[in-house]
C-alpha positions in Angstrom: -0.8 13.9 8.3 -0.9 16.8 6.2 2.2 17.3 4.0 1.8 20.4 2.1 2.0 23.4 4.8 1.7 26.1 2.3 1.6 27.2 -1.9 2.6 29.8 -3.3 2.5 31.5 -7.1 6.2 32.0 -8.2 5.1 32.2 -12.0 1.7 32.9 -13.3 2.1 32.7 -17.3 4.0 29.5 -16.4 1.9 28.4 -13.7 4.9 27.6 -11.4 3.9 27.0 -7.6 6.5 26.3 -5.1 5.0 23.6 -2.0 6.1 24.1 1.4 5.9 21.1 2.6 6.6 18.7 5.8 10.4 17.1 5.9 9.1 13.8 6.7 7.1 13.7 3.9 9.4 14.1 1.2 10.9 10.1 1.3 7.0 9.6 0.9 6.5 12.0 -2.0 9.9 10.7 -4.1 8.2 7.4 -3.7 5.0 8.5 -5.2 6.7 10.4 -8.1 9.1 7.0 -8.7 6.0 5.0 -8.9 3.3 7.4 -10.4 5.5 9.6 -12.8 9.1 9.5 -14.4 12.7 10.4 -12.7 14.1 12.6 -15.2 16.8 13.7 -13.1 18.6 13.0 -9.7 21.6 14.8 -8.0 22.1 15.4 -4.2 19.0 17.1 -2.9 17.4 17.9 -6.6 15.3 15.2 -8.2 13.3 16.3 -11.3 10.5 14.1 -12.6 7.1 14.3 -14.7 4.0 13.3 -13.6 0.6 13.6 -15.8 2.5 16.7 -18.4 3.9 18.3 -14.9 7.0 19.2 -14.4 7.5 18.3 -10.6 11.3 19.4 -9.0 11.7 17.9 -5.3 13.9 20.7 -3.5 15.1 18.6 -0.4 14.0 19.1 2.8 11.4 20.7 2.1 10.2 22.0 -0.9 8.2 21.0 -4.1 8.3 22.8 -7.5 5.3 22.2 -9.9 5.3 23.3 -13.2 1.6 22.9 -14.7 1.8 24.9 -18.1 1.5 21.5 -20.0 -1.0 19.6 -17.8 -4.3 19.4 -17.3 -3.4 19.2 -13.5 -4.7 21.5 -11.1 -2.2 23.0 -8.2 -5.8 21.6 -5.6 -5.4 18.1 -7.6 -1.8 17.7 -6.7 -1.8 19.1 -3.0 -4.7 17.3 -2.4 -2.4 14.0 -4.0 0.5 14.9 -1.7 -1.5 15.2 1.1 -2.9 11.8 0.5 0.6 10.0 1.0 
């Protein structure tokens, strides 16, 4: 199953993407960033977290905020890690 449906640029001096991606697939992507990164921050349908330097916001249903200005990760690296769950 493929999560992420589409990406797109919100930001590029900040390298900000926003993922489109499948409803079903967000429980499995929470898990993932629970287990693989750091909860920073949960309320109602936000949750914030790190994983490797990236700044990853969970928009619930269906969306995914990445933040890669202070990673090393690539926007391919982590759709092709969400699409792996």
């Amino acid at each position: 199953m493929t999560c992420v449906k589409n990406t797109s640029l919100v930001c590029a001096s900040s390298k900000t993407y926003l993922l489109a991606v499948e409803e079903g697939c967000m429980g499995k992507i929470e898990e993932w960033l629970r287990k693989n990164g750091k909860i920073t921050a949960s309320y109602g349908p936000l949750v914030k977290g790190l994983y490797q330097d990236a700044i990853i916001t969970l928009l619930k249903p269906d969306k995914v905020q990445a933040i890669l200005q202070f990673s090393k990760l690539t926007i391919e690296e982590l759709e092709k890690t969400l699409n792996s769950l």
